[in-house]
N, C-alpha and C positions, 0 to 999 in steps of 0.2 A: 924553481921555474918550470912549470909544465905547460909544452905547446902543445897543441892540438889542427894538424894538417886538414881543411874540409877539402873535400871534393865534390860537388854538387855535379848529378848525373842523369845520364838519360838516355839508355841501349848504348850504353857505352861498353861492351864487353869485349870488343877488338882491341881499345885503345887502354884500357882502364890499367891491365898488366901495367906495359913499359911507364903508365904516368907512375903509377906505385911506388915502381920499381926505382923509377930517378928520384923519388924522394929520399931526402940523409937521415940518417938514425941515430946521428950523432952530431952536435952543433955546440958549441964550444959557450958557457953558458946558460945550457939546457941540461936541467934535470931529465925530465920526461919526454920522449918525443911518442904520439902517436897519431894514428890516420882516422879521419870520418870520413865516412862516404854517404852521402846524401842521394837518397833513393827517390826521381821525380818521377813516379808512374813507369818504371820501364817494363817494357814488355819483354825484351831479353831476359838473359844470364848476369844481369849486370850483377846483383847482389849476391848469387852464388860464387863468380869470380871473383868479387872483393873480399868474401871470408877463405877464399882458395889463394892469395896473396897476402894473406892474414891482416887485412884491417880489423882495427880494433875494434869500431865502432860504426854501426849503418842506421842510419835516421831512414825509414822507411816511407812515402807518403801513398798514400793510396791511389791514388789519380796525379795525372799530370797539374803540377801549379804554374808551372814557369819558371825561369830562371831565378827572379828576383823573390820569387816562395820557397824555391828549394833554398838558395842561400841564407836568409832570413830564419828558415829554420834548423838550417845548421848551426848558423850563430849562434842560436838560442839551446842548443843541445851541447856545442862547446862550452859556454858559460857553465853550464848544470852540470857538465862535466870535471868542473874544475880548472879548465883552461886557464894560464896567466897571458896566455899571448895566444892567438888565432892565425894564421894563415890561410887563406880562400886561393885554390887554385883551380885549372881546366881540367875535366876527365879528359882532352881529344889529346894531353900532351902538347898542347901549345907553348907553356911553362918551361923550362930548363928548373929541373927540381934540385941543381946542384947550386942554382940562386937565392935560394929560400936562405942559406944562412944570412945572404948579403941584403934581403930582405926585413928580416931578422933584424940588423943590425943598429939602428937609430931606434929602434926600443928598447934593446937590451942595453944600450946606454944612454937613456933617459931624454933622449932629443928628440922622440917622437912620438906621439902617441896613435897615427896613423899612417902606413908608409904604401908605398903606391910604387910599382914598380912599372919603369918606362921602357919599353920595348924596344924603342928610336925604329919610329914606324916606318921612317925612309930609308931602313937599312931592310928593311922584312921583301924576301924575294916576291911571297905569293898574292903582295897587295898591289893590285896596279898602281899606275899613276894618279889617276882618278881618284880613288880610293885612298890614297897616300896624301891628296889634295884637298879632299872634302874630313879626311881624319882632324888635319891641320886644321881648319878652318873649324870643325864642329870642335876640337880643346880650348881653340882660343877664346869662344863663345861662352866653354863652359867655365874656362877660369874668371874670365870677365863676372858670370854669374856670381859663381861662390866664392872670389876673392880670395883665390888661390893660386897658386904657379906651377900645378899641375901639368906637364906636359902628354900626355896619354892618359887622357880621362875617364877612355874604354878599358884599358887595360884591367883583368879581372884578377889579376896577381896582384895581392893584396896581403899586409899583413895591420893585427889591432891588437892593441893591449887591451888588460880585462875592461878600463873604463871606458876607454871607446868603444867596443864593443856593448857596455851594457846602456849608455845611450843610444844607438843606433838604432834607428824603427824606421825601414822599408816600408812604406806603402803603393810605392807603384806597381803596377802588374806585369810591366813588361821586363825593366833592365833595372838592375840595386846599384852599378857602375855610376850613372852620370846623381841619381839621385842622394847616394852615400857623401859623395864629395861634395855638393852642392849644400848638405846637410851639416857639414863638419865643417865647411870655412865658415855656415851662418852660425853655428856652436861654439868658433871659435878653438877647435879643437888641431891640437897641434900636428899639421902632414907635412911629412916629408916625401921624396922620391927616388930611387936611386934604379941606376940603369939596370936591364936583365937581359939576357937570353934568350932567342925563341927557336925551337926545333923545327925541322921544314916539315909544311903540311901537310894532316892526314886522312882531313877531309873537307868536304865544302860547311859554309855555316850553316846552321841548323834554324837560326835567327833570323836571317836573315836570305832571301830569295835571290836578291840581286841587288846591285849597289844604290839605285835608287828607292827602295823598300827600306834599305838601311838608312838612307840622307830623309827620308818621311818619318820612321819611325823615330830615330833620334831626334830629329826637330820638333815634334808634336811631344817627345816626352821632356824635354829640354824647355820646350813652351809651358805646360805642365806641372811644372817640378816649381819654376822660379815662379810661375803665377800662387802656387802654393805658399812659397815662403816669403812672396816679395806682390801681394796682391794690389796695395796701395799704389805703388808704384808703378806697375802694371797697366791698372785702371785709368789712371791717373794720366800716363801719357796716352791711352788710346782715347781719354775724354779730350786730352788739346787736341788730338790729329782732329776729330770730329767737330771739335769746337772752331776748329780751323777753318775745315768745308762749309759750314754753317756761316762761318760772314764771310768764304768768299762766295756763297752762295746769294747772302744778302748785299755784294757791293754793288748790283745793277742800280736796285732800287735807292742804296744810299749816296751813291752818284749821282743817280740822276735827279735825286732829290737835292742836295747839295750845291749843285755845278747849273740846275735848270730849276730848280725850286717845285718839281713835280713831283707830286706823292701818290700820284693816284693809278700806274701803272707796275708793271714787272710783279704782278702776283701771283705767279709760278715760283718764283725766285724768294717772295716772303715765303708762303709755305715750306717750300726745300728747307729754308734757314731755317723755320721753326721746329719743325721735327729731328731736324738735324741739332739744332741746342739741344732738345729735351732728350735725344739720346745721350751727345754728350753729359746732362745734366744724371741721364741715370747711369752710367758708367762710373761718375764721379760718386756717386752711392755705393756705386757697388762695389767702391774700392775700400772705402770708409767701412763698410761690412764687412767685405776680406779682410781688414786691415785686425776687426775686432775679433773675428774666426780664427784668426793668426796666431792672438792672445790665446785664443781656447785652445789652438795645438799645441801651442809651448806649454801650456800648462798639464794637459793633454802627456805631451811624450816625455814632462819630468813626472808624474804617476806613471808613465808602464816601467820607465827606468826605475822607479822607489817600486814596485811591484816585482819588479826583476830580481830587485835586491832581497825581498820578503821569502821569494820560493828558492832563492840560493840559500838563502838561512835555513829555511826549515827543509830544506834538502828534495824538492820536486824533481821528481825523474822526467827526464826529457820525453814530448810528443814523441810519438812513432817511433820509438827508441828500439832496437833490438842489438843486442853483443855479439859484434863480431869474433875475431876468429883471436884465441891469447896464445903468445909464444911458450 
């Protein structure tokens, strides 16, 4: 069993040490333990510090991707690495790295194949109230999504065995968090959660500006994500709301037609209704097309998974790969 630790980073060189450093070297179970550190455009020391603390391995990216690029392509450099199991944690040390075994632990004994570690976000000192409030409300939204019981959806402590892992295909640009899980209850892929740790803050997010940047961004990706996997449905209820407005738009004239036998008034009230059908009529297409787009992504992300498999066989060295530092 060889794990492989990612850290996806970004001018993290104040912080990078002590996360390292609370990582275990030793997990009961584990053949191999080693460190990636995932290089997003930093303009610091970051990658000179990670082979000064001796990680094994630094996936390099030239330019800034974002979070859900860097991760994505750590994934993909673990796999190629040999990884049986993955671990995804923070460079700022937000993680307790003395968690990882307990993270670990519903895959090494065969009950998980995705494990998500839950912070208990109303224990965490430096989250306001607010914050602690809208967390609550934006997991319950995303369980409801993916049909999971995920309690901390944001939470980026994470741990995958090799096959979850090699299904796993990120496309969004912003955050792999809400879309990963969203991804895995629709695959049906077995997650568990079990509680962790978190050390007190060591700096502000990076992600995020201010709390309500954070309640936009997460909503519009959250909106995003399940219109992706769940288009029909989607389309489909916003065709009733509008199909809705459209006869209450038309009850002047079917009223008055009706109750007074006049048809020959309220033609503001026809037109509104009519436009207003024939949007809901093309939303209702439009879902029926996402619905078939759907088909092409499932189809879609079982070729890059059978492709993933091809370049693990015939042994493809990871993107942007460079070797870190060996004991």
């Amino acid at each position: 069993m060889k794990l492989i630790i990612q850290i996806p980073c970004l001018n993290e060189e104040a912080t990078l040490p002590q996360t390292i450093a609370d990582l275990p070297r030793e997990i009961d179970g584990v053949d191999e333990i080693e460190r990636l550190v995932v290089d997003d455009g930093s303009t610091d020391r970051t990658v000179e510090v990670a082979r000064e603390c001796g990680v094994e391995h630094i996936v390099r990216l030239t330019n800034n991707r974002g979070l859900a690029a860097a991760f994505q392509a750590g994934l993909d450099a673990c796999l190629k690495l040999g990884a049986d199991a993955i671990v995804n944690t923070d460079a700022d040390n937000q993680y307790r790295g003395a968690d990882v075994p307990k993270l670990l632990a519903p895959i090494l004994a065969g009950e998980a194949d995705m494990v998500v570690g839950d912070r208990r976000v109303k224990t965490i000192e430096s989250f306001s109230a607010r914050k602690k409030r809208l967390q609550h409300l934006g997991s319950a939204v995303v369980r409801k999504v993916s049909g999971t019981a995920i309690l901390d959806t944001t939470s980026g402590f994470r741990a995958y065995n090799r096959e979850a892992a090699l299904g796993l295909l990120v496309t969004d640009n912003f955050t792999y968090t809400l879309e990963s899980l969203i991804q895995a209850g629709k695959m049906l892929v077995a997650v568990d959660q079990v509680e962790v740790g978190t050390n007190p803050q060591t700096r502000e997010s990076r992600l995020f500006t201010s709390t309500g940047a954070y309640v936009r961004r997460n909503a519009v990706s959250i909106l995003r994500i399940y219109t992706r996997y769940e288009p029909l449905r989607v389309f489909a209820w916003a065709s009733a709301v509008v199909g809705l407005l459209a006869l209450a738009a038309w009850m002047p004239f079917l009223l008055d037609w009706i109750l007074n036998g006049d048809s020959s008034g309220h033609i503001q009230s026809l037109i509104l209704g009519a436009v207003l059908f024939i949007a809901a009529l093309q939303l209702l297409a439009l879902g029926v097309i996402g619905d078939l787009l759907d088909g092409q992504r499932v189809m879609t992300q079982r070729v890059f998974e059978r492709v993933r498999r091809v370049e693990l066989t015939l042994g493809v060295e990871p993107s942007h790969y460079e070797r870190g530092a060996r004991d």
